[in-house]
Backbone as JSON, one array per atom type, in Angstrom:
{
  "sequence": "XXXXXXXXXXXXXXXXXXXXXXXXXXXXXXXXXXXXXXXXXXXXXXXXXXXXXXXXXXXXXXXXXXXXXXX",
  "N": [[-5.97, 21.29, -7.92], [-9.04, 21.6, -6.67], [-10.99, 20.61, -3.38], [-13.45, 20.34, -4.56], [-13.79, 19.41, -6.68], [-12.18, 17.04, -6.73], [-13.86, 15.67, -5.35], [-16.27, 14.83, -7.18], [-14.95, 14.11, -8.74], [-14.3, 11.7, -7.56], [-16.7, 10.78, -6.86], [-18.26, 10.39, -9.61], [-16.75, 8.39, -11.39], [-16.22, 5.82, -9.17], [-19.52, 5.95, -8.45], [-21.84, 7.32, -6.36], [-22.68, 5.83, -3.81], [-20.23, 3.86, -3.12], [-17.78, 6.12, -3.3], [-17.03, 7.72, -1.07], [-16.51, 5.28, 0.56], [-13.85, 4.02, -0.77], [-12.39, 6.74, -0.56], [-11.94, 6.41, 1.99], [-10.69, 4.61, 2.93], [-8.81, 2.65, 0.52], [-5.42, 2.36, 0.68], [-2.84, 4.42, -0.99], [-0.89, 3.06, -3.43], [2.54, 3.6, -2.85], [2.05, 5.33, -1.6], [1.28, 4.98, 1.06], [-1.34, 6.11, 2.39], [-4.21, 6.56, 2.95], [-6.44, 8.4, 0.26], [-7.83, 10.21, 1.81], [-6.1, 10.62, 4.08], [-4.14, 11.78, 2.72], [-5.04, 14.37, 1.71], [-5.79, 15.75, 3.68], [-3.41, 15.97, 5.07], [-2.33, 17.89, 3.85], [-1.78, 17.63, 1.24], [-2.0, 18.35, -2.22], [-5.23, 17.67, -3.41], [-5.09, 16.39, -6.11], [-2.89, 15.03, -6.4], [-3.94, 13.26, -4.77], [-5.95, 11.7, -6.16], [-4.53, 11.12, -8.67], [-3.59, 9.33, -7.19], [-5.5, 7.04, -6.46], [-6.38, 6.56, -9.42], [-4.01, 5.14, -10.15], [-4.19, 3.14, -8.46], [-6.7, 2.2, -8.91], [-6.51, 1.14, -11.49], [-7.58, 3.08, -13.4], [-8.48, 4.08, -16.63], [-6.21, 6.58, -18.86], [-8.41, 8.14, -20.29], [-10.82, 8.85, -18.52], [-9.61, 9.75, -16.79], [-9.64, 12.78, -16.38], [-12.17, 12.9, -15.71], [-15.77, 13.53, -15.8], [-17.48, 15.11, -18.65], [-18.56, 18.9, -18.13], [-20.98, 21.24, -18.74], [-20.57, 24.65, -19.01], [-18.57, 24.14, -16.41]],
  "CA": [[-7.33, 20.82, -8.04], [-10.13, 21.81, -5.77], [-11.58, 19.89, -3.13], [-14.98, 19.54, -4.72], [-13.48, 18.82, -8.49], [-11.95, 15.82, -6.48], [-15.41, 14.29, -5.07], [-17.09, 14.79, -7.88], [-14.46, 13.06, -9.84], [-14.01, 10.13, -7.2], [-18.03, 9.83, -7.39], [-18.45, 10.07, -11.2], [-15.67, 6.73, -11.13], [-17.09, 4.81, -8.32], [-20.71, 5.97, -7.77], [-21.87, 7.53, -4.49], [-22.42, 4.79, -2.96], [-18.96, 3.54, -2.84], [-17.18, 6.96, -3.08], [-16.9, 7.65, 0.45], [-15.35, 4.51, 1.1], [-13.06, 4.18, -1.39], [-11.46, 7.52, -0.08], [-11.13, 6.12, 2.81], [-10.27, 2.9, 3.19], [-8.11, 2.3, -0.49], [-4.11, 2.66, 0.76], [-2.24, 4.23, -2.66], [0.53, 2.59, -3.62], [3.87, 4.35, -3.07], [1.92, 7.21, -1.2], [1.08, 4.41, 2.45], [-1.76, 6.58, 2.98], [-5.5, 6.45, 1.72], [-6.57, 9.56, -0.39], [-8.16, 10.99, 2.81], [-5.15, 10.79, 4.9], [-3.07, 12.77, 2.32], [-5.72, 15.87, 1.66], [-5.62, 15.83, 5.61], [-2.2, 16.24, 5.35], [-2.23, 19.37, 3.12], [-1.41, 17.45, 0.11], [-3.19, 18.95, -3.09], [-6.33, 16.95, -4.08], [-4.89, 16.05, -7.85], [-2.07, 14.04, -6.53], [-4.73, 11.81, -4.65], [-7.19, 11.59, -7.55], [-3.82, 10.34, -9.66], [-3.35, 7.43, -6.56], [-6.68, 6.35, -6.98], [-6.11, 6.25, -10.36], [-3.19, 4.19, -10.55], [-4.71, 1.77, -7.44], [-7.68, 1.03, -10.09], [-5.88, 1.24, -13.09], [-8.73, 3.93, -14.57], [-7.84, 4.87, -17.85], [-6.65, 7.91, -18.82], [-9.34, 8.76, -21.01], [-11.26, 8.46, -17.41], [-8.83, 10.43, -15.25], [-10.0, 13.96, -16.55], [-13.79, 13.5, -14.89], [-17.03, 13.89, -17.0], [-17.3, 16.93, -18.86], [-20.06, 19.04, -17.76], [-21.11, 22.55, -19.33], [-20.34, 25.48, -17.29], [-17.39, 23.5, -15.35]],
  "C": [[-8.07, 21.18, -6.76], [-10.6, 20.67, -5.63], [-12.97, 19.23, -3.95], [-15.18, 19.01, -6.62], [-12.65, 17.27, -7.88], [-12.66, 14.72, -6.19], [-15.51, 14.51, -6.03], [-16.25, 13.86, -8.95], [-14.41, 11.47, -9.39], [-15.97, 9.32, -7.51], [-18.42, 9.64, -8.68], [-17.91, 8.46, -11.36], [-16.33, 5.76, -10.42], [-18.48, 4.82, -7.81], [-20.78, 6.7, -6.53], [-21.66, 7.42, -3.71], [-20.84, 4.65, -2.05], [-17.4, 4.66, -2.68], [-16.24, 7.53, -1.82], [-15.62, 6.43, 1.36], [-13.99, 4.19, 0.52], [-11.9, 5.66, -1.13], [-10.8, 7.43, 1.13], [-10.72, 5.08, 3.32], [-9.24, 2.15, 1.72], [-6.89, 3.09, 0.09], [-3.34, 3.07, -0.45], [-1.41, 4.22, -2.5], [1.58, 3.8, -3.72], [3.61, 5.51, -1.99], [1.4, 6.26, 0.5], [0.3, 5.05, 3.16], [-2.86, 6.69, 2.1], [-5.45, 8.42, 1.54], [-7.28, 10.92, 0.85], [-7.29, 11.37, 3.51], [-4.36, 12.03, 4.19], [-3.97, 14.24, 2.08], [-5.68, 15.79, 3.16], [-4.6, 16.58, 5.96], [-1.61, 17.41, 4.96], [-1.57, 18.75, 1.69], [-2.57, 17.65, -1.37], [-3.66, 17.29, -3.76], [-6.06, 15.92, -5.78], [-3.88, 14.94, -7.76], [-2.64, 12.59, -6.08], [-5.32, 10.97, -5.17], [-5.74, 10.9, -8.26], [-3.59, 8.97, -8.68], [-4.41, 6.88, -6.91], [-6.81, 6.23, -8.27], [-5.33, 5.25, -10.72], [-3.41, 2.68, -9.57], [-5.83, 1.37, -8.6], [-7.6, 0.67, -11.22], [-7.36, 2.1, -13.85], [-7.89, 4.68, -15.76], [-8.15, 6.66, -18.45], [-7.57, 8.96, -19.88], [-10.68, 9.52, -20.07], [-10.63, 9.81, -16.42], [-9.37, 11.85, -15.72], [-11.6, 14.52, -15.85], [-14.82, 13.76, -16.97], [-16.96, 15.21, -17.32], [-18.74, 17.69, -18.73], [-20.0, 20.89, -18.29], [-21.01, 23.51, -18.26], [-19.2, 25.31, -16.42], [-16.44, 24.44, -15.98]]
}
């Protein structure tokens, strides 16, 4: 997953607003490191997007992102 298919999916989910923080400040379970720490780390974007997934319980009808024409 590409960086910018990962914002766009964390802001679609949480808004703008709260986007930002939510990447960095939500610890995901099992992974002891918010979603910022691990793309930092060189870990691909898709495995963070599934912590934040399983930290908010978003369903997976949810986890695929809005569908947008062109994408």
């Amino acid at each position: 997953m590409r960086l910018t298919e990962f914002e766009q999916r964390v802001e679609d989910e949480f808004g703008p607003a709260r986007a930002g923080w939510v990447v960095e400040s939500q610890v995901l379970p099992g992974r002891g490191a918010t979603a910022k720490e691990l793309i930092e780390r060189g870990v691909d974007p898709a495995e963070a997007w599934e912590g934040l997934c399983e930290a908010y319980d978003i369903p997976e009808e949810r986890r695929l992102g809005v569908d947008r024409p062109g994408w």
